[in-house]
N, C-alpha and C positions, 0 to 999 in steps of 0.2 A: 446142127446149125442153129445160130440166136435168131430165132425167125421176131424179135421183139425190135432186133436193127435193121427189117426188112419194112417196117411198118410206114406209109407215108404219116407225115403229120399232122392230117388230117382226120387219121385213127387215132391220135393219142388225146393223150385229154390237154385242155387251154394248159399255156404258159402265165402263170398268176402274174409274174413282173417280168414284161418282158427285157428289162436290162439286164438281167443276168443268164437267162436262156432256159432253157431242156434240160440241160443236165446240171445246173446247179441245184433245181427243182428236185432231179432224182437224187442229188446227195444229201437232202434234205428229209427225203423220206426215206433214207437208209437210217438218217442221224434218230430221227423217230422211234425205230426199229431197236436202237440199242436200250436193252432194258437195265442194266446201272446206269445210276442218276449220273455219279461222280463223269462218270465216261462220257455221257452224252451231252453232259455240260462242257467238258473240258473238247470236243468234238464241232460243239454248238461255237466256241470259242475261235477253233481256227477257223469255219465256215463264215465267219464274220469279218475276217484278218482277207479273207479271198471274197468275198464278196466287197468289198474296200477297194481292193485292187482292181477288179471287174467295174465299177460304178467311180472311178476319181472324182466327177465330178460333186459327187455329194460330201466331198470333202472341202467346199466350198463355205459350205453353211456351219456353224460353232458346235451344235450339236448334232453331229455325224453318226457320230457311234450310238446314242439313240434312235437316230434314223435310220440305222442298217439294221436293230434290235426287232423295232419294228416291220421289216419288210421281210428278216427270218422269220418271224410269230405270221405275216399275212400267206406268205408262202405257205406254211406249214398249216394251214387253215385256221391260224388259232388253236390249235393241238398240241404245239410242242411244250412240253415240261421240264422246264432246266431252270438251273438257281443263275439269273439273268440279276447284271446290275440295275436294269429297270423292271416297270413295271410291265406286262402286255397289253399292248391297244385291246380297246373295245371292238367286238366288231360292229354295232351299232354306230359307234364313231367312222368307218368307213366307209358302210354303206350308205347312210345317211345323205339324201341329197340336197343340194343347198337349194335353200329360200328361193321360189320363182321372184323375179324381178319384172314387174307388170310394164307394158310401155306406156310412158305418158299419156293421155288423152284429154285433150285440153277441148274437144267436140268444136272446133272452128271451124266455122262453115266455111270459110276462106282459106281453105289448108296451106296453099302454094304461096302465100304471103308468112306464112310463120305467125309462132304462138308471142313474138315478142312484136311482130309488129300491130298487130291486134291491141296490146298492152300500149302499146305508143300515141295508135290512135284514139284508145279510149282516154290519156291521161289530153293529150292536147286537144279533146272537143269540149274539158271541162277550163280550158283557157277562158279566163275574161276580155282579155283584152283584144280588141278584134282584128290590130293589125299584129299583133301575136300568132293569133291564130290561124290568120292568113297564111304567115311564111310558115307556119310547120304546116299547113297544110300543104302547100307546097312543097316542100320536103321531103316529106312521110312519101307524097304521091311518087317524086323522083325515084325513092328510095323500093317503093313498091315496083316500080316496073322494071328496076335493078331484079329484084326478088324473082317477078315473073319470069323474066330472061335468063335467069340461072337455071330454073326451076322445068321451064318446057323449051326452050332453043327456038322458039320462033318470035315471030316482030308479033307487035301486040299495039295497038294506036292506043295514043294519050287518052282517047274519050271514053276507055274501055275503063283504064286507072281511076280516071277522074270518078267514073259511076259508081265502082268499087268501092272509091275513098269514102264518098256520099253516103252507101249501101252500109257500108262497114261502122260510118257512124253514127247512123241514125241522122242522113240529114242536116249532122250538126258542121261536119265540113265539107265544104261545099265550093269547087272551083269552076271557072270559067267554063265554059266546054271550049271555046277556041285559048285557052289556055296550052302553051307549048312546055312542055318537059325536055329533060334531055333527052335528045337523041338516042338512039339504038348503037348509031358507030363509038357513040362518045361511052357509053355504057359499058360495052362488052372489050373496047379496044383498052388494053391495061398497058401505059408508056413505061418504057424498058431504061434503066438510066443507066450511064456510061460509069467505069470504076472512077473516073475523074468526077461525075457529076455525084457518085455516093461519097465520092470524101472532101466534098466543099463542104461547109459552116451551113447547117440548115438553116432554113427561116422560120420563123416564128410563125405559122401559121392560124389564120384565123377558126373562130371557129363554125361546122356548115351552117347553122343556123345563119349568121352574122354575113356572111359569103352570099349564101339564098333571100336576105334581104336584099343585098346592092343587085339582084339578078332582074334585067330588063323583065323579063318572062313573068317574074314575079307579081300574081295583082296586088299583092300588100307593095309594091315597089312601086307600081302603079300609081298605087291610090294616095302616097306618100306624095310622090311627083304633082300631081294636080294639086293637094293641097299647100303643097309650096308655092304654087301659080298660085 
């Protein structure tokens, strides 16, 4: 009895590519076995023609039949010996593993806001102009507790934003505390638009800057209004 077909797979050794299985592994290490070159070439040959067959997809890509060259040579451990139209991979080139990819850290102490809006706050606290800087401040704040809200799913009051905004910029912007933001419903609620309302002629929309100027709420809107009185 072949007590070698009673083995679970457990006992045998790993399958090197598992696309092509067990026993194309063992006719690989018979092909090994044959000591004329000519024959083991010509053996290595058809094992390539049936591994083709076995793997279609990798007839996908332009050079296939380099591709299957190589994965007879990984199978074979790098061992086999036949006059091959290529060359044999390295096996340094396979083991080889790639370059760690570090994750950014940008050390913001204000993580739940993002690295970009940090970047936002710090170009618009070097604004000069003060009703400039007014409405990005306003803005930035809006757009901040947009962020929070994504970021942790609970309500979060404006005076919390505003301190943040303050904190984040050194001071340099600085809003009202009874100053009002959007809303939480207006925030998280996203309007759904009808196939009739996506294929009307858009409008030109303004832009948020330009919008959060005309915004009652706004103190630069504010301070604009008095000064017209």
């Amino acid at each position: 009895m072949d007590k070698q077909g009673l083995l679970y797979n457990t006992e045998r050794g790993r399958i090197i590519i598992s696309e092509y299985g067990r026993n194309m592994q063992e006719m690989i290490r018979h092909l090994m076995e044959i000591e004329d070159r000519e024959k083991r070439t010509e053996a290595a040959n058809f094992i390539i023609s049936v591994m083709a067959q076995m793997n279609p997809q990798v007839k996908q890509t332009d050079d296939y039949i380099h591709k299957l060259w190589d994965h007879l040579y990984i199978i074979s451990d790098y061992q086999l010996d036949v006059d091959s139209p290529f060359p044999p991979p390295q096996p340094l080139t396979e083991s080889t593993k790639p370059h760690h990819v570090d994750y950014q850290n940008h050390n913001i102490q204000y993580g739940h806001y993002g690295y970009y809006m940090a970047k936002m706050i710090e170009i618009a606290s070097e604004t000069e102009d003060d009703e400039m800087r007014q409405a990005l401040a306003h803005s930035i704040a809006n757009q901040m507790k947009r962020n929070y809200l994504e970021w942790s799913g609970n309500v979060v009051n404006d005076q919390q934003i505003i301190a943040d905004l303050k904190a984040m910029s050194k001071g340099r912007l600085v809003l009202d505390e009874e100053t009002k933001l959007n809303g939480t419903n207006e925030i998280l609620t996203k309007p759904v638009l009808s196939q009739k309302q996506n294929g009307k002629k858009k409008k030109k929309k303004q832009s948020n800057l330009k919008a959060d100027m005309n915004n009652p709420n706004n103190p630069a809107y504010k301070k604009r209004k008095q000064q017209q009185q």
